[in-house]
VOMIVEX-372424 format. One record per residue (C-alpha): residue number from 1; x, y, z; residue in one letter. Coordinates in steps of 0.05 Angstrom, whole numbers, always signed. Layout:
REC   pos        X        Y        Z   code
REC   NUM        X        Y        Z      A
...
This chain:
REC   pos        X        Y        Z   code
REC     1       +0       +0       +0      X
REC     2      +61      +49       +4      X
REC     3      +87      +87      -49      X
REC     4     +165     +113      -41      X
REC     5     +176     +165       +6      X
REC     6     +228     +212      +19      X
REC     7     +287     +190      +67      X
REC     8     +336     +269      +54      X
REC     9     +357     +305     +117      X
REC    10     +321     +356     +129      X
REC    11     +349     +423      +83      X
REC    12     +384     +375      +41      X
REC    13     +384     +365      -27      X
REC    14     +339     +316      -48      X
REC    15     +381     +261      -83      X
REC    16     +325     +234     -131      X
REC    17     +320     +300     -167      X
REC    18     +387     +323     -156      X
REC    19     +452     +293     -192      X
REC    20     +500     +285     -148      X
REC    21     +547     +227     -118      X
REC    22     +618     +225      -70      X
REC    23     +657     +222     -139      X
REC    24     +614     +251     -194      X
REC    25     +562     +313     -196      X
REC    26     +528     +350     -246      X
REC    27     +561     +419     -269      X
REC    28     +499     +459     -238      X
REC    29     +518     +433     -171      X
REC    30     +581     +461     -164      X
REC    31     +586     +502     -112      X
REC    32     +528     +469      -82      X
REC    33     +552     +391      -69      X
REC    34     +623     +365      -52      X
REC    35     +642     +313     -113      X
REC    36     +708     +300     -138      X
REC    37     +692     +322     -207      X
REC    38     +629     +359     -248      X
REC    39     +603     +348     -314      X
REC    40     +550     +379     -350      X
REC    41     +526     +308     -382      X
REC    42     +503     +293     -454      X
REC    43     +441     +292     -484      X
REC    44     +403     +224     -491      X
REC    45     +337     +195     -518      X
REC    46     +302     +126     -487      X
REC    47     +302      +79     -548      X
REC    48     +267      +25     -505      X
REC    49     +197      +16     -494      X
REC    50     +213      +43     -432      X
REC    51     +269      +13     -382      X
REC    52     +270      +13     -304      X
REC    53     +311      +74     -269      X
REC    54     +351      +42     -210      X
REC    55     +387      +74     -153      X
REC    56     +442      +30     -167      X
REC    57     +470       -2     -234      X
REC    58     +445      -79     -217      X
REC    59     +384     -114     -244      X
REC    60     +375     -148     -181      X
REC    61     +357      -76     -148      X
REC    62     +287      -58     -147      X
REC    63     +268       -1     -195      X
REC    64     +245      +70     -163      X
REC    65     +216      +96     -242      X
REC    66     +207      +80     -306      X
REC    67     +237     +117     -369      X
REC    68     +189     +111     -432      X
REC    69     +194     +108     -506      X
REC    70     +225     +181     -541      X
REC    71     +238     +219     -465      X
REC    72     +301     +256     -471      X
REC    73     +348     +249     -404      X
REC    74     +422     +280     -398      X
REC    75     +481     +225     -388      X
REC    76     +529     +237     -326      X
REC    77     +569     +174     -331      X
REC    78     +572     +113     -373      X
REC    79     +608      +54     -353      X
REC    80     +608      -19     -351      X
REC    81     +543      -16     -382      X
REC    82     +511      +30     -342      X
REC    83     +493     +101     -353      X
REC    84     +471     +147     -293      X
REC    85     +421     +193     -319      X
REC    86     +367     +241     -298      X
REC    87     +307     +245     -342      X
REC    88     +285     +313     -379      X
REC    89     +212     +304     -360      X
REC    90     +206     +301     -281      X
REC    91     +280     +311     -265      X
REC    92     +290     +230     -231      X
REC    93     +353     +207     -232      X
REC    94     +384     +139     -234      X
REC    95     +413      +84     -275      X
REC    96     +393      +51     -335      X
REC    97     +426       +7     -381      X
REC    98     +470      +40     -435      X
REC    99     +436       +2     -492      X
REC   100     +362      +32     -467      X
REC   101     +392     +108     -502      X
REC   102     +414     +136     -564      X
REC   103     +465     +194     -553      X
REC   104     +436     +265     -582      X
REC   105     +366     +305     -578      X
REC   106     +304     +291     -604      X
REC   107     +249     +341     -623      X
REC   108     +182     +302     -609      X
REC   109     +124     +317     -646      X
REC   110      +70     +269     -622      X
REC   111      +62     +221     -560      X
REC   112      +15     +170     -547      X
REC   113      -44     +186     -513      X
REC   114      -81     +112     -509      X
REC   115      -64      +63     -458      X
REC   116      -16      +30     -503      X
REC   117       +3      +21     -576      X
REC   118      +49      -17     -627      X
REC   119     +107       +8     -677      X
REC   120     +114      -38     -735      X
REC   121     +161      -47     -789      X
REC   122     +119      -22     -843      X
REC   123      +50      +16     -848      X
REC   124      +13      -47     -843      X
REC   125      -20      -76     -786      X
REC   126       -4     -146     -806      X
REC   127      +68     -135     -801      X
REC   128     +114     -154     -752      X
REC   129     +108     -111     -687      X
REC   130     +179      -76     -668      X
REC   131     +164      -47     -601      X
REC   132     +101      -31     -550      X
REC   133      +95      +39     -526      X
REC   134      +49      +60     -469      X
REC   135      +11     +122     -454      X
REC   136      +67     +183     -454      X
REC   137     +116     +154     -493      X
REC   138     +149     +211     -538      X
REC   139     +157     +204     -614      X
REC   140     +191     +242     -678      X
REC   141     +146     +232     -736      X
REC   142     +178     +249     -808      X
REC   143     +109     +237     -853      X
REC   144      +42     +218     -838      X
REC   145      -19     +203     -869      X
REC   146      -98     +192     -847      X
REC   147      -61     +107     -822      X
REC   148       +1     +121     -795      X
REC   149      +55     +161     -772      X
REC   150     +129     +144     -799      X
REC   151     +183     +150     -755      X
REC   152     +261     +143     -772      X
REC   153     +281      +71     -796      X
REC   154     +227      +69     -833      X
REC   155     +184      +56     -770      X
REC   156     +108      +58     -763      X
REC   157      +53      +85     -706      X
REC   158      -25      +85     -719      X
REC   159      -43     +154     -725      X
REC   160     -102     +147     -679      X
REC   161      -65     +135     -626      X
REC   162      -18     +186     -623      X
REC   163      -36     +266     -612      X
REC   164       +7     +323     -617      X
REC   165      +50     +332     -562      X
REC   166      +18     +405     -545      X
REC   167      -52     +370     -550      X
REC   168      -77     +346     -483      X
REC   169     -128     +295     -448      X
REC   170     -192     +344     -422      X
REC   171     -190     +308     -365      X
REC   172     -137     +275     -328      X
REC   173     -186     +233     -280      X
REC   174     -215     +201     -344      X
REC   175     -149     +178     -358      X
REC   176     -136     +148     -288      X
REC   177     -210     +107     -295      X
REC   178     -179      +72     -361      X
REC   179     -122      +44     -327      X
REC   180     -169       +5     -276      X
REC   181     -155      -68     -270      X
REC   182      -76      -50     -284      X
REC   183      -35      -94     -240      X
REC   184       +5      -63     -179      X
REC   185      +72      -55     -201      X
REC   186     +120      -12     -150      X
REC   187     +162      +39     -196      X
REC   188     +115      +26     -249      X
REC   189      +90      +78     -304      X
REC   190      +53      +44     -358      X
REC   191      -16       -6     -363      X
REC   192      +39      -57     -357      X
REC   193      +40      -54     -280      X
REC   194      +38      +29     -240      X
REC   195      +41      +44     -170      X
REC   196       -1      +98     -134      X
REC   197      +40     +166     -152      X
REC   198      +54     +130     -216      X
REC   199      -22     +129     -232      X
REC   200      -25     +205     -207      X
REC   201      +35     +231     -254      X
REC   202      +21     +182     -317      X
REC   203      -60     +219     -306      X
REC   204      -25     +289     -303      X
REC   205      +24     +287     -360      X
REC   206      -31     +273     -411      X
REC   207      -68     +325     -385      X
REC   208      -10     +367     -392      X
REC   209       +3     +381     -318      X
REC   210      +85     +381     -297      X
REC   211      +80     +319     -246      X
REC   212     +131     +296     -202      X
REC   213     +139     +228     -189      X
REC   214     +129     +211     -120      X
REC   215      +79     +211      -75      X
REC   216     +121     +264      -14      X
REC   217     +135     +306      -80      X
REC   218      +60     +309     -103      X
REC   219      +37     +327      -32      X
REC   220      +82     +381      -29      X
REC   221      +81     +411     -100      X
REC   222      +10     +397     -126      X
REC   223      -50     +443     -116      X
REC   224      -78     +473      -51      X
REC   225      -99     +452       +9      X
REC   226     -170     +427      +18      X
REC   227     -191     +424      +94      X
REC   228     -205     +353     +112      X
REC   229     -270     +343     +146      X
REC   230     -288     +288     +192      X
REC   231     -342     +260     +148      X
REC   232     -293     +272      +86      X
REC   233     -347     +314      +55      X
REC   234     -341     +365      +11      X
REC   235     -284     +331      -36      X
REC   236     -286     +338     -120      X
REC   237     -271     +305     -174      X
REC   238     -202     +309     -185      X
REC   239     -179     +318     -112      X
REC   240     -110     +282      -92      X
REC   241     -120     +249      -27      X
REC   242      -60     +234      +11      X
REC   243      -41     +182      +58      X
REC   244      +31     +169      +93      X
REC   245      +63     +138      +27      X
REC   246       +3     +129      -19      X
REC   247      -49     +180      -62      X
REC   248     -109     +170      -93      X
REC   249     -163     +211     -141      X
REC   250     -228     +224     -124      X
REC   251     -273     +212     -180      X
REC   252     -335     +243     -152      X
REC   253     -350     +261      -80      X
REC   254     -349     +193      -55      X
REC   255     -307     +150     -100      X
REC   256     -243     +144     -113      X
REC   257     -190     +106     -160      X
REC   258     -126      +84     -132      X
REC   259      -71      +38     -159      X
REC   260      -59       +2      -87      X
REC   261      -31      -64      -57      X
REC   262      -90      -82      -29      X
REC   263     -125      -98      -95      X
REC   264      -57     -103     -132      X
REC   265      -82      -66     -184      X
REC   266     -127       -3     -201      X
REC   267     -189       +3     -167      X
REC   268     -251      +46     -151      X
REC   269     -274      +46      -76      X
REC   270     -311      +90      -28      X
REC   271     -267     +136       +3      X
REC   272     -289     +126      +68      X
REC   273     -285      +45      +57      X
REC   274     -212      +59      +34      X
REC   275     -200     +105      +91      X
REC   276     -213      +58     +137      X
REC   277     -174       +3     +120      X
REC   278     -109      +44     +102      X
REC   279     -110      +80     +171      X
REC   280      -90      +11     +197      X
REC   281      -29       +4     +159      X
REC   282      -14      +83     +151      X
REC   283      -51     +119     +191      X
REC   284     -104     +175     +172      X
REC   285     -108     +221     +106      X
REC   286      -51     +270     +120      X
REC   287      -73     +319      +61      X
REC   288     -131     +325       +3      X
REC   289     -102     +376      -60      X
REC   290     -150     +410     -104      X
REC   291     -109     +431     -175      X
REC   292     -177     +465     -188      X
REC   293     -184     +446     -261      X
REC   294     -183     +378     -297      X
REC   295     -133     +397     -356      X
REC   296      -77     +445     -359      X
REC   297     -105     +488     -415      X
């Protein structure tokens, strides 16, 4: 039921948005963070359909993120086939393995904006599949008709599925109801398997909203305060409701979809069924945030 929570000392800086390590830092942290040497990194694209972000280069180590298809991120180090990276879009950092990233930037045009999708090797829907991209995923189209977009490689995306990338979902708690039934997957982003604040940023991106990614940084940098009331009345569509370690969206006044280890998966409950049960694992609702609108334009 927990989602990943921040463990900094207090005033510092927060190591999952921040490059930094004893022997390496980013260049922007000089000054700021004691490393033996700073580098302003090189640009980078995810060429996967997307690839776990670890806090440390094993495979064995449980992921905190996930990178997805077309996000740019900037490379610190590279080495023994690992690069340390942080990602353009919500500033994580972590490693991922060398082969998930082709050096240089990318200008994307479209993303995906359906729970999922294929890219095939030509602009048929009978041939061979090359990768799955989920919701998010970022691409650079060079031609498209009324069927398909053509990427580089001579690489092909149904049209319908993909928007432009400054066209956004009207409503970002329509987009959490479609993933319902998605397994629980800690660290996960995609209708593969998503966590709690993975559910809450995947939502807000399509709508357009800048999301961070976990739940601590959500509570703190989302919305405004709603007062909580003893009856939990008075909560909208669209409020964030905020446990020790886990988040949820209210889909109405009295329902509300969360991706949660309970149900290990996506599911719609009563709040105050919900409520209930996590205050015996977590405690009570620490915070409700109202963004005050369902898209970001």
């Amino acid at each position: 039921m927990t989602a990943k929570i921040s463990n900094r000392a207090s005033g510092a800086l927060d190591p999952r948005r921040n490059a930094f390590r004893s022997d390496l830092a980013a260049k922007v942290l000089e000054g700021v963070v004691k490393a033996e040497r700073y580098v302003a990194g090189n640009p980078a694209v995810v060429v996967r359909s997307s690839v776990p972000l670890r806090k440390l280069p094993d495979p064995s180590y449980g992921f905190e993120t996930e990178a997805l298809f077309g996000e740019q991120v900037t490379i610190f180090d590279d080495a023994g086939g690992w690069a340390w990276i942080q990602l353009a879009r919500d500033g994580y950092v972590g490693y991922v393995p060398s082969d998930a990233l082709r050096r240089g930037i990318t200008q994307a045009t479209h993303k995906i904006h359906t729970l999922g999708t294929f890219v095939y090797s030509a602009p048929d829907i009978k041939s061979p599949p090359l990768l799955h991209l989920a919701m998010n995923a970022l691409l650079t189209a060079s031609a498209a008709d009324e069927r398909f977009l053509e990427l580089e490689g001579r690489a092909y995306v149904y049209a319908r599925h993909a928007t432009f990338v400054d066209r956004h979902a009207r409503d970002f708690v329509e987009i959490a109801e479609r993933f319902i039934g998605t397994p629980y997957l800690w660290g996960g982003r995609t209708h593969i398997g998503l966590d709690c604040s993975g559910l809450v940023q995947t939502s807000l991106i399509a709508a357009g909203f800048v999301a961070p990614r976990d739940t601590d940084m959500q509570q703190a940098e989302l919305g405004q305060n709603v007062r909580i009331e003893g009856d939990l009345e008075g909560l909208a569509r669209g409020d964030l409701v905020f446990w020790k370690g886990h988040v949820g969206i209210m889909i109405d006044s009295v329902l509300m979809v969360h991706a949660n280890a309970h149900h290990m998966q996506v599911a719609i409950e009563p709040l105050l069924e919900a409520a209930q049960r996590i205050r015996k694992a977590s405690g009570d609702i620490v915070a409700v945030k109202r963004l005050g609108r369902l898209t970001a334009v």
